[in-house]
N, C-alpha and C positions, 0 to 999 in steps of 0.2 A: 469891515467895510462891505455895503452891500450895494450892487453897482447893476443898474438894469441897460441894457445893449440895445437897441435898436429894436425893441420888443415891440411885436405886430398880433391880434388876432383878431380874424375872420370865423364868422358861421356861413359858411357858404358863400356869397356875395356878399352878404353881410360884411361892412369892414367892422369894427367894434372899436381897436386902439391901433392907434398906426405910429409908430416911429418914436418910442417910447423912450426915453433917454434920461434916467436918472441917480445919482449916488447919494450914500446916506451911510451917516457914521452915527455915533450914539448923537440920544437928543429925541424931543415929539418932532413929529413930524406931523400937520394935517393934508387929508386927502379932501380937496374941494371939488364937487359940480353937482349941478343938479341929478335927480333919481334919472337914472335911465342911462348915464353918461358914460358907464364902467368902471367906476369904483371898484365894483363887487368884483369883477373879471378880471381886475389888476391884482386884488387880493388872496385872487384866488388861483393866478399863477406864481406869486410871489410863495403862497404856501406850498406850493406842486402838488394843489389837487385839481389843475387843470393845464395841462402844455400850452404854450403858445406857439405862435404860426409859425410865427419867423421873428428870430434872435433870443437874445438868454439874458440871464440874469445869473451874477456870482457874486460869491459869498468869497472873501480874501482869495480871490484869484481865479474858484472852482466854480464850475456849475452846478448850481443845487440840484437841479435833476440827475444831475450824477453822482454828489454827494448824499443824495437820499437821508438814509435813517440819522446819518451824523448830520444832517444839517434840521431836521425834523425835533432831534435830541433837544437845539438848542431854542425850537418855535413855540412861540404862544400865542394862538389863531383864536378871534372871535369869529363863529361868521355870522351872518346875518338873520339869520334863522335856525335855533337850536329847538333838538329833541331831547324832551327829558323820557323817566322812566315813571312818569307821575303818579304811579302809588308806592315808590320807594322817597326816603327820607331825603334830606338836603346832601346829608354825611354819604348815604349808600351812591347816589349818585354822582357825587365827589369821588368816594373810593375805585369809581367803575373809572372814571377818567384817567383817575393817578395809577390803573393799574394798566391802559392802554400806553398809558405816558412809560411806563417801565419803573416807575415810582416805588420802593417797597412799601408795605403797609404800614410799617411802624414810622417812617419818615414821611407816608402822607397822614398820617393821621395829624400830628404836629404841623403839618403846613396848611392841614385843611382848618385847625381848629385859631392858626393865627391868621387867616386868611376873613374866614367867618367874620372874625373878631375884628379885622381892618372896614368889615364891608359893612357890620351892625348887622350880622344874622347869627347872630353867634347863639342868641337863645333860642332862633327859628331852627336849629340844626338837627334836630328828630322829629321836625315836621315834615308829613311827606309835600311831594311838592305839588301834588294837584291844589294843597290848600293857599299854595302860593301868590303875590299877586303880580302882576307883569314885570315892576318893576323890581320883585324880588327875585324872579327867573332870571331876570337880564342878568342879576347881579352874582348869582350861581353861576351862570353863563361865564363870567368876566372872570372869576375865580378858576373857573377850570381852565381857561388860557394862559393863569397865572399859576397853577399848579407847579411846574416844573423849573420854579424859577428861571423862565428862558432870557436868553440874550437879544431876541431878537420877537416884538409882540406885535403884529396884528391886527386890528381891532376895528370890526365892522359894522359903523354903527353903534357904538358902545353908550350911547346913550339916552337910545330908544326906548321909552318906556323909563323912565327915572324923573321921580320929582326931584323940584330946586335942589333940596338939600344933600338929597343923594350926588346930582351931578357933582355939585363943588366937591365934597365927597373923593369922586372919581377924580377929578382933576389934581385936585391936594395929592394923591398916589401916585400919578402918574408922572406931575412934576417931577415927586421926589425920585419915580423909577425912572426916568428918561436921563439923570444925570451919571447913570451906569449903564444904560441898555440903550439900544433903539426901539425906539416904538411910532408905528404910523398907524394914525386914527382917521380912518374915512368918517364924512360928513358931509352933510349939506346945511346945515346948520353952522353960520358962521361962530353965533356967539358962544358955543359950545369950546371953542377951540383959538377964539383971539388971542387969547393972554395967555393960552398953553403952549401954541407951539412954535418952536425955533425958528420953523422956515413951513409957508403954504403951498402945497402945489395945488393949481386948478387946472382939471380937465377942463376943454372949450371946444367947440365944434368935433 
């Protein structure tokens, strides 16, 4: 169970998200409001690469910023904007994630190569990635979140840059993964997300 507390932050004056009050057990989950609203900023304290103001958010009971690496062990974080290493292969930059993730090599190699294989890159996979195109970044991108088979996924934007077929794609997986994990998918794009997820929340004012 992951349970957000009365979570607030400010840049300065800036308020951003004020009085944030949410829980969530497995299941999709969509993050709705238009750009600008804080999606990203919510996501981005949820993964604890950025504190909030005031209040917290736990994970069965704890606070993730105090459970650190064991609650990081269990994340899989898209964010909004990735860097590859764009004159190494689809594989090398895969293995660089699963080796940040604590992944052995021998056990990501197997994950990277069903993963590929879920996403229809599987014969791009000793391409390097500058030959790549948006949509097959993105979809590198979404693998490496999914790397570590985590319990609990992330996902910013995840379907930026993907044609039709891709997205459904994406969604057919995520169905299937959300009926064991949690997974919250920000969007502003409704139709990305009607018929996938459980429960919508929309940021408003």
């Amino acid at each position: 169970m992951l349970i957000i507390e009365n979570l607030n932050k400010s840049y300065g004056n800036n308020l951003i998200l004020e009085n944030i009050n949410l829980s969530f057990g497995k299941g999709v989950y969509a993050l709705v409001a238009p750009n600008g609203f804080g999606k990203t900023t919510l996501l981005s304290m949820m993964s604890t690469i950025m504190n909030p103001s005031g209040g917290d958010i736990k994970y069965n009971g704890k606070s993730i910023y105090k459970l650190g690496e064991k609650y990081r062990d269990i994340l899989g974080y898209l964010p909004q904007t990735i860097g590859y290493y764009e004159n190494n292969t689809a594989v090398q930059n895969l293995l660089y994630v699963a080796a940040l993730k604590g992944i052995d090599k021998s056990t990501a190699k197997k994950r990277i190569d069903y993963m590929l294989e879920q996403f229809g890159l599987i014969e791009s996979k000793d391409k390097k990635i500058r030959t790549f195109s948006g949509g097959m970044k993105q979809r590198i991108g979404i693998i490496g979140a999914l790397l570590n088979d985590p319990q609990i996924i992330l996902l910013d934007e995840p379907t930026a840059g993907l044609d039709p077929k891709e997205r459904k794609n994406l969604k057919t997986i995520l169905a299937h993964m959300g009926q064991e994990k949690l997974i919250l998918v920000s969007t502003h794009i409704i139709s990305d997300i009607e018929f996938l997820a459980n429960q919508i929340i929309m940021l408003k004012d």
